[in-house]
GUDRENPA-979427 format. One record per residue: x, y, z of N, C-alpha, C in turn; residue in three letters. Coordinates in steps of 0.02 Angstrom, whole numbers, padded with zeros to 5 digits, always signed. Atoms other than C-alpha are relative to their C-alpha. Example, Ala and Ser with C-alpha at 12.3 -4.5 7.8 and 13.67 -1.06 7.14 Angstrom:
2
+00045-00059+00000+00615-00225+00390+00045+00060+00000ALA -00042-00059-00003+00684-00053+00357-00039+00055+00037SER 
END
This chain:
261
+00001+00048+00055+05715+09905+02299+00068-00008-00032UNK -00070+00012+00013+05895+09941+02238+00036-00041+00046UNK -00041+00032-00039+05977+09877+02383-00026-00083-00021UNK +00031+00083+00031+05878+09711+02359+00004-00038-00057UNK +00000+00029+00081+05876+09702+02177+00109-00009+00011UNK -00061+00006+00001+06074+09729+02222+00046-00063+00038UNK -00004+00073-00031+06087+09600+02352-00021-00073-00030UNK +00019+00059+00029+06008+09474+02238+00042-00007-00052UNK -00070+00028+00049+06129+09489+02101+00068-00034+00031UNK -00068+00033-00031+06264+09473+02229+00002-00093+00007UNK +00010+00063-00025+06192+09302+02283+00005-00063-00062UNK -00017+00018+00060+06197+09274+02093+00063-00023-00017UNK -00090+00035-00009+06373+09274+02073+00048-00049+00030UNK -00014+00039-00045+06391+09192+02220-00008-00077-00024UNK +00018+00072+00026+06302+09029+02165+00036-00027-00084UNK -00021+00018+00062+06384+09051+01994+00073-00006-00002UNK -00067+00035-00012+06564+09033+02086+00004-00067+00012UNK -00015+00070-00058+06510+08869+02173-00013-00038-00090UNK -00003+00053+00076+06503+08792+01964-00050-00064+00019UNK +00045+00017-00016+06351+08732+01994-00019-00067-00073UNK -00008+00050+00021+06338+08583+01888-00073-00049-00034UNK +00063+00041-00002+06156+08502+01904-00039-00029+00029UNK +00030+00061-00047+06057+08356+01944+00065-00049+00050UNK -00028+00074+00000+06155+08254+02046-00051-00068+00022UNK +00013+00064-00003+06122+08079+02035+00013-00037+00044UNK +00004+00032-00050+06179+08002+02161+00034-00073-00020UNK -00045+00057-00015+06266+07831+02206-00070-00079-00011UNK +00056+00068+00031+06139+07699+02096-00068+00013+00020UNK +00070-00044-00017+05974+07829+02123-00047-00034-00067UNK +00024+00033+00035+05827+07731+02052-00062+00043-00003UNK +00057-00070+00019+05689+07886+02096+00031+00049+00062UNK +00016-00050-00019+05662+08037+02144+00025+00013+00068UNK +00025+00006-00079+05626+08015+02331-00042-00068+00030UNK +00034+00038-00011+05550+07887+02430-00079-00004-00039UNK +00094+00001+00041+05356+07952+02393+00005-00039-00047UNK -00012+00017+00068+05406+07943+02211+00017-00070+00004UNK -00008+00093+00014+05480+07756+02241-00067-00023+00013UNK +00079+00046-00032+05305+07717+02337-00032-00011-00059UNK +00064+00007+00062+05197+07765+02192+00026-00025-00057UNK -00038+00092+00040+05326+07664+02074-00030-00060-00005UNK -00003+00076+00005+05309+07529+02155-00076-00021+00020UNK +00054+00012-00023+05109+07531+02189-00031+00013-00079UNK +00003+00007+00060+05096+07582+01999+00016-00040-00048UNK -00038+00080+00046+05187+07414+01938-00020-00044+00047UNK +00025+00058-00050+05102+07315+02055+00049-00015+00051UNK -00046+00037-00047+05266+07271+02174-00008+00058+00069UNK -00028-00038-00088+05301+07315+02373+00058+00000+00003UNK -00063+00006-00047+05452+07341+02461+00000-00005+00061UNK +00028-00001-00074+05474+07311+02636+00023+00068+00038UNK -00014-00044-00035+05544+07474+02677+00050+00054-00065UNK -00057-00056+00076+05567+07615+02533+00014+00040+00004UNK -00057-00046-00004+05655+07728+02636+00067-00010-00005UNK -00057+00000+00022+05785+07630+02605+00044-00013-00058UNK -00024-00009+00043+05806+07650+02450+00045+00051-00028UNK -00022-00046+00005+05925+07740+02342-00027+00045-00048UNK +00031-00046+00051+05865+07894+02289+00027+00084-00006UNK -00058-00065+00014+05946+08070+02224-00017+00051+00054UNK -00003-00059-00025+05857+08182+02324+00039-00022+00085UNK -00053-00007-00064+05944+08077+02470+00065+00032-00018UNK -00082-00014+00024+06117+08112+02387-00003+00077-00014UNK -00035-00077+00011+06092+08288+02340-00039+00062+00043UNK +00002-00038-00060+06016+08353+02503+00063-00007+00049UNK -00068-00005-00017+06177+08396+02597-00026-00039+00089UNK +00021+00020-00067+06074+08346+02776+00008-00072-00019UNK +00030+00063+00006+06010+08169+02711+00085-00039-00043UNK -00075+00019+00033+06203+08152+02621+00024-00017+00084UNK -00037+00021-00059+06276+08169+02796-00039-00049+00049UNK +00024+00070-00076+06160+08067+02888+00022-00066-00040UNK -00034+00064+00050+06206+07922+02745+00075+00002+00023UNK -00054+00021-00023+06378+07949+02799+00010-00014+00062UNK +00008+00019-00087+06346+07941+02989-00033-00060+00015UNK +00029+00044-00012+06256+07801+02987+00054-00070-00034UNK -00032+00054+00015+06375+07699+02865+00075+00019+00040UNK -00091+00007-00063+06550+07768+02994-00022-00046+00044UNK +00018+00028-00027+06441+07700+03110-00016-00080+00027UNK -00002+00025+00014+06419+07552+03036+00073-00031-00016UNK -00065-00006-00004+06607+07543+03008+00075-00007+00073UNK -00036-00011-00072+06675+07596+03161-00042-00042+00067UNK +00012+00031-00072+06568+07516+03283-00009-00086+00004UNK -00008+00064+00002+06578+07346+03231+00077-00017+00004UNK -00070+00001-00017+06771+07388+03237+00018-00057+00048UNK -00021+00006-00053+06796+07345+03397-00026-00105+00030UNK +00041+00085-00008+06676+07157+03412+00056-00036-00045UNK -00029+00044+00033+06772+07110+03257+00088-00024+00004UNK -00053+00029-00012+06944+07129+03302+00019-00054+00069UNK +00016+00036-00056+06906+07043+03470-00022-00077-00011UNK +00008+00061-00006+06828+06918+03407+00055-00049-00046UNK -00056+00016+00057+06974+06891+03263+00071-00024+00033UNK -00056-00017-00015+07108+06917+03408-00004-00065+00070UNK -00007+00051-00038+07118+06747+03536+00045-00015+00028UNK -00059-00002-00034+07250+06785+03634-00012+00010+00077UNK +00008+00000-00081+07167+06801+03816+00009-00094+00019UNK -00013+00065-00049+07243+06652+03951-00070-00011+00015UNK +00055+00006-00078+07154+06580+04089-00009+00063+00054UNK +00013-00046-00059+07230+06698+04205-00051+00075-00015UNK +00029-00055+00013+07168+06847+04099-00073-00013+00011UNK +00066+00023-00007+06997+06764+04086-00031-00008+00061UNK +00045+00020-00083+06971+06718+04280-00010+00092-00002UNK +00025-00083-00003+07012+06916+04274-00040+00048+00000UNK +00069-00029+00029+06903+06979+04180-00063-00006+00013UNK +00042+00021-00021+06756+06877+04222-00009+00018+00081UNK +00016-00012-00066+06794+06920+04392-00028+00075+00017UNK +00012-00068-00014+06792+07097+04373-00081+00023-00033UNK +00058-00016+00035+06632+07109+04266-00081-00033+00042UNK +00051+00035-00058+06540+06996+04413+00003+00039+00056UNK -00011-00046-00058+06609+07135+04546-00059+00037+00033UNK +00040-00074-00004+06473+07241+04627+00031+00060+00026UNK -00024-00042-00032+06576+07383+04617-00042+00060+00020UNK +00012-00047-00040+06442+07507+04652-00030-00023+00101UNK +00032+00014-00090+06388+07410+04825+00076-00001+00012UNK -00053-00011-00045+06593+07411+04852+00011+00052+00029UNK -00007-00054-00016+06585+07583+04841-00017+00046+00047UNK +00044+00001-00035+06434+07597+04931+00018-00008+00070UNK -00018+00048-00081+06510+07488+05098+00070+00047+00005UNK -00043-00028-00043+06653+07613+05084+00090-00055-00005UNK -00066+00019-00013+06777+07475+05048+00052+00006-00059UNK -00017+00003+00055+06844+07550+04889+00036+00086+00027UNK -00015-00084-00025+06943+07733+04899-00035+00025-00088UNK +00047-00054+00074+06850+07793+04703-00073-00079+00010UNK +00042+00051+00023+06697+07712+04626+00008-00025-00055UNK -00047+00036+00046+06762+07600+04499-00067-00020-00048UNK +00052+00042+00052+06670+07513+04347+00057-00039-00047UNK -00048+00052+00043+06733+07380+04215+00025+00048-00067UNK -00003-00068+00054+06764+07532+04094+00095+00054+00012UNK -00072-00022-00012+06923+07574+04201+00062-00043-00023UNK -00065+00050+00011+07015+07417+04142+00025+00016-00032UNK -00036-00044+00035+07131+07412+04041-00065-00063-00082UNK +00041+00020+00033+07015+07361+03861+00026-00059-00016UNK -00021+00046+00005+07022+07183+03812+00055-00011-00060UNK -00034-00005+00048+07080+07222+03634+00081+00053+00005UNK -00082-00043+00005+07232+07345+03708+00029-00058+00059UNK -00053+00029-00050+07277+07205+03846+00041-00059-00065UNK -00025+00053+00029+07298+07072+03708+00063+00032-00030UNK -00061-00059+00059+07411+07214+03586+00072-00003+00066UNK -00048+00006-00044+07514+07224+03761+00037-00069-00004UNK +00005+00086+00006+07502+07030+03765+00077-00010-00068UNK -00041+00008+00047+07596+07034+03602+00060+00047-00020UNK -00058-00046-00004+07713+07176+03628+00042-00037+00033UNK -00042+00038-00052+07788+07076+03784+00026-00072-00042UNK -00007+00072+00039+07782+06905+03678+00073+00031-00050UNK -00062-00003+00047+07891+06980+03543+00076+00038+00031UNK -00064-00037-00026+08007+07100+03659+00033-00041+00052UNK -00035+00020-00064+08035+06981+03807+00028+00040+00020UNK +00005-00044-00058+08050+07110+03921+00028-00031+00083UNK -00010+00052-00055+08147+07032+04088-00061+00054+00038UNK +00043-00030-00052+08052+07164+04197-00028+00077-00022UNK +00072-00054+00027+07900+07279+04164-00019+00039+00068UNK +00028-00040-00044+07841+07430+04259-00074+00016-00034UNK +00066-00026+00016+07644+07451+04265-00012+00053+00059UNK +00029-00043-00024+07586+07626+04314-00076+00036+00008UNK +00081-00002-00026+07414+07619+04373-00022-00084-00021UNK +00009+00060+00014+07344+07444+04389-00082-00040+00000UNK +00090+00009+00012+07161+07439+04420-00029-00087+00040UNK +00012+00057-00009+07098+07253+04424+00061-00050-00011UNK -00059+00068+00013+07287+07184+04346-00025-00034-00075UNK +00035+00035+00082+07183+07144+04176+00081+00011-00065UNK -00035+00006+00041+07335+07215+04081+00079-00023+00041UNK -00055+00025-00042+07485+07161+04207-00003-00064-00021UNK +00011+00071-00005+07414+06981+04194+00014-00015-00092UNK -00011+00011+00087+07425+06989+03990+00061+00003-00010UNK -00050+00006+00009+07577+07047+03995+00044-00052+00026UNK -00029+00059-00019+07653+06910+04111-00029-00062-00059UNK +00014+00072+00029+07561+06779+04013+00034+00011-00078UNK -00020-00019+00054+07643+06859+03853+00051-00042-00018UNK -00079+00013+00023+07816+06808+03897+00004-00042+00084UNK +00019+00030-00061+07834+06668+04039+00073+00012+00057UNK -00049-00006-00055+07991+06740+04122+00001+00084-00001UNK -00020-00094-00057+07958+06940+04152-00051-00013+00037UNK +00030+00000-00072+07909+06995+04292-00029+00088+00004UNK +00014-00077-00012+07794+07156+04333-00018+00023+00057UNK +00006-00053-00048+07793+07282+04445-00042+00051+00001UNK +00048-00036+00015+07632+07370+04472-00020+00059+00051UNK -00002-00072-00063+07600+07548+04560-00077-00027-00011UNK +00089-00009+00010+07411+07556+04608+00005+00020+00077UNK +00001-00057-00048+07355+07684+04758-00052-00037+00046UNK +00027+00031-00034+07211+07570+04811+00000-00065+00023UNK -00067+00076-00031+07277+07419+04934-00076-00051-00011UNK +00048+00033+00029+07078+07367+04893+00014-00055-00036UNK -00016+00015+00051+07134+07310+04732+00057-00031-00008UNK -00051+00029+00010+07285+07234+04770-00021-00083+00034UNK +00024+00090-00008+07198+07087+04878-00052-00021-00037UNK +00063+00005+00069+07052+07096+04731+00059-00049-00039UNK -00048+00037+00053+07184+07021+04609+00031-00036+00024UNK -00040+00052-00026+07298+06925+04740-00046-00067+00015UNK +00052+00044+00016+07140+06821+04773-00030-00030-00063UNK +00006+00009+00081+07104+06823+04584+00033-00055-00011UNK -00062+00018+00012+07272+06736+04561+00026-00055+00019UNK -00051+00040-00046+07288+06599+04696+00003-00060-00036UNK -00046+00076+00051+07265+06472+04548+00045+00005-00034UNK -00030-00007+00059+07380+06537+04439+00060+00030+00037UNK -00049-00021-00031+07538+06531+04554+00063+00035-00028UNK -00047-00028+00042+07662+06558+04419-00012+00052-00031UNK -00011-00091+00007+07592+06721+04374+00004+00032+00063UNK +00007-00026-00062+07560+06781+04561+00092+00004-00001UNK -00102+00013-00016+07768+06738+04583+00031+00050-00029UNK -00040-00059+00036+07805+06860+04449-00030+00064+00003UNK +00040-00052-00010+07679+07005+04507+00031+00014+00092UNK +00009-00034-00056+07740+07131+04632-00029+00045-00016UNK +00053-00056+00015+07615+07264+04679+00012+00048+00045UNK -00010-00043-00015+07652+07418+04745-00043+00060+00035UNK +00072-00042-00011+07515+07517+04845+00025+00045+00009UNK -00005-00077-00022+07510+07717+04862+00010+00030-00072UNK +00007-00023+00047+07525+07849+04749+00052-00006-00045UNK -00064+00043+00062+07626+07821+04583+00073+00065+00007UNK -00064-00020+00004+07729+07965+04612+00046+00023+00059UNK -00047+00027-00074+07779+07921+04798+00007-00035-00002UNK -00015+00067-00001+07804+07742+04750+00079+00002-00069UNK -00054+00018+00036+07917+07787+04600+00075+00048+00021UNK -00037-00004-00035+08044+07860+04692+00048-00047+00030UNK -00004+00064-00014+08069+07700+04769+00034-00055+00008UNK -00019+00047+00038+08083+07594+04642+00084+00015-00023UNK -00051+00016+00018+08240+07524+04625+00017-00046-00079UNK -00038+00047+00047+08348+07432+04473-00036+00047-00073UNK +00029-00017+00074+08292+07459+04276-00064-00034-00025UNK +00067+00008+00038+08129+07425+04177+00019-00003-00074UNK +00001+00032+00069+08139+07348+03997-00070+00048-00039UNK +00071-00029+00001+07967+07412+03985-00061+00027+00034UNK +00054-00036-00046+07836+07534+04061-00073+00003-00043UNK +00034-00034+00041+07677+07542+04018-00054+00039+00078UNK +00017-00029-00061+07583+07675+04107-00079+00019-00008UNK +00050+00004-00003+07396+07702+04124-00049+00013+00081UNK +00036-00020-00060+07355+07806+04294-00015+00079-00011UNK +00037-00075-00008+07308+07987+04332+00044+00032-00058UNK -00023-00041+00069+07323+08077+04173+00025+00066-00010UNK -00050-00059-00014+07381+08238+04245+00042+00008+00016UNK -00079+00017-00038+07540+08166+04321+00028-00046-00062UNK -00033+00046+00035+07582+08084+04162+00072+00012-00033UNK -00079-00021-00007+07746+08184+04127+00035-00021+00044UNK -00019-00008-00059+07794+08196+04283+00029-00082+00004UNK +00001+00073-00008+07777+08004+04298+00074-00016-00051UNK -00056+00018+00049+07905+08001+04140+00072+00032+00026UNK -00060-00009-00009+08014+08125+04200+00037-00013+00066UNK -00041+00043-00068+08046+08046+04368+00015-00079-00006UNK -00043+00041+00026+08078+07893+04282+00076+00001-00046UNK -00056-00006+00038+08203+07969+04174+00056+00028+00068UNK -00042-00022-00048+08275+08062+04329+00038-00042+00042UNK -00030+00070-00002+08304+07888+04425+00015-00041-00040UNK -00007+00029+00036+08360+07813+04273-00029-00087+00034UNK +00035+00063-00008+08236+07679+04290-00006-00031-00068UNK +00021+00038+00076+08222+07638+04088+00078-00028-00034UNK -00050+00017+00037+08340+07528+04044+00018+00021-00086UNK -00030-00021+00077+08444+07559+03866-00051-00038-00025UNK +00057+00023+00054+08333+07527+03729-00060-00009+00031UNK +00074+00025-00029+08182+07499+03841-00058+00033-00012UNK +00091-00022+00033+08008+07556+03779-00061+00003+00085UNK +00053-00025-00047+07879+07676+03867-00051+00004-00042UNK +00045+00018+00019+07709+07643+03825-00054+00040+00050UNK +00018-00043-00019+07585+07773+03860-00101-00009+00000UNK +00079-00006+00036+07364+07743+03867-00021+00062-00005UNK +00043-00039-00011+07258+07899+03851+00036+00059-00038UNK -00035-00059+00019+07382+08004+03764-00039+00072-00031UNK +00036-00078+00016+07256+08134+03699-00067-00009+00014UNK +00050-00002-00054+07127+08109+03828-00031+00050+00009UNK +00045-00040+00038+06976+08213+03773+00032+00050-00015UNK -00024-00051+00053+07082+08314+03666+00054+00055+00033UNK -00067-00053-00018+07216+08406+03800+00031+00007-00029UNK -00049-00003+00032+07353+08391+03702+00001+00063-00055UNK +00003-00021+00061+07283+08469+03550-00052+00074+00027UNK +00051-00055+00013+07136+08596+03607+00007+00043+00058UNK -00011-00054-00042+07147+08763+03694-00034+00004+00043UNK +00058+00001-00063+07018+08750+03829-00036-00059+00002UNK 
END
């Protein structure tokens, strides 16, 4: 009984460091709890159509029903993110558009299937519509004479970037020669981007070897474990022209960078 009676004072103290304060009230709490709103509003004659969603304290000062209120309004926040700047941001061509549409009509699991693909691909590998346009407008304002793309996929962000700025020209590594007549077919209306797209098949860091002259701009977006490597054999062939800008996707790609295992 001492130990207990002793352990309960401790727990005493304890709660009387955290300055324990009260009721809280909450963020415009009109009852109790739902129940309590029900029989409110069945005691004044009115309905609601749904009086869990009301606000009420014991949502706000249960620490569970607090965090689900905030998970639900990030949620609310963050996942409309992405629709709204897209739909705010009207900067995809034609060519990007035949692109896209083309790639999202693909059956890449029956390509995969028939064997005529070296991975199994999905529209998830592109590059996203809202980071090709941001490219789109990087190239527009830098005019860039000539761009290195490292990993190229479908060409969704190669093709933004040409349409950015109507005199660079890019140079795209990509390992599967699949994907290089996927996009040259893509392309055969849109001659004046095709003219400024060379494509480069095999792996990016037996192709950049290679590569000859300077790059204004790289942006790189292939195997994420060769992504040094990729930099420092560009720096080693001084492939980046003075002042020229490297541009990096995936940079903390589920959390390497930062987490120990």
């Amino acid at each position: 009984l001492f130990f207990v009676a002793c352990a309960r004072i401790s727990s005493f103290h304890s709660l009387a460091d955290m300055a324990y304060v009260g009721r809280f009230d909450g963020t415009n709490s009109k009852h109790a709890s739902p129940a309590m709103a029900a029989a409110g509003a069945e005691a004044g004659g009115t309905q609601t159509a749904d009086i869990t969603a009301l606000p009420t304290s014991t949502k706000w000062s249960v620490l569970s029903s607090r965090i689900e209120g905030l998970a639900q309004e990030m949620c609310q926040v963050v996942g409309g993110m992405d629709a709204y700047c897209v739909s705010m941001s009207n900067a995809e061509g034609p060519a990007m558009r035949a692109v896209r549409e083309k790639m999202v009509s693909t059956p890449w699991a029956d390509e995969w299937e028939s064997k005529r693909t070296m991975f199994s691909y999905g529209e998830e590998m592109s590059t996203d519509p809202l980071e090709a346009m941001m490219l789109k407008q990087f190239v527009h304002m830098a005019r860039p004479k000539r761009i290195l793309e490292v990993g190229m996929f479908v060409g969704f962000g190669a093709v933004a970037m040409m349409e950015g700025s109507p005199s660079s020209r890019v140079v795209s590594l990509e390992i599967d020669p699949y994907l290089k007549k996927w996009l040259s077919d893509c392309l055969q209306k849109f001659p004046d981007i095709a003219k400024r797209h060379e494509i480069e098949v095999g792996p990016a860091l037996e192709s950049l070897p290679k590569l000859t002259g300077q790059f204004d701009m790289v942006f790189v977006d292939a195997n994420k474990s060769e992504y040094k490597r990729y930099v420092e054999v560009m720096l080693e062939r001084d492939l980046i022209a003075p002042g020229g800008t490297i541009i990096c996707d995936n940079v903390l790609y589920n959390g390497y960078p930062y987490l120990a295992s």
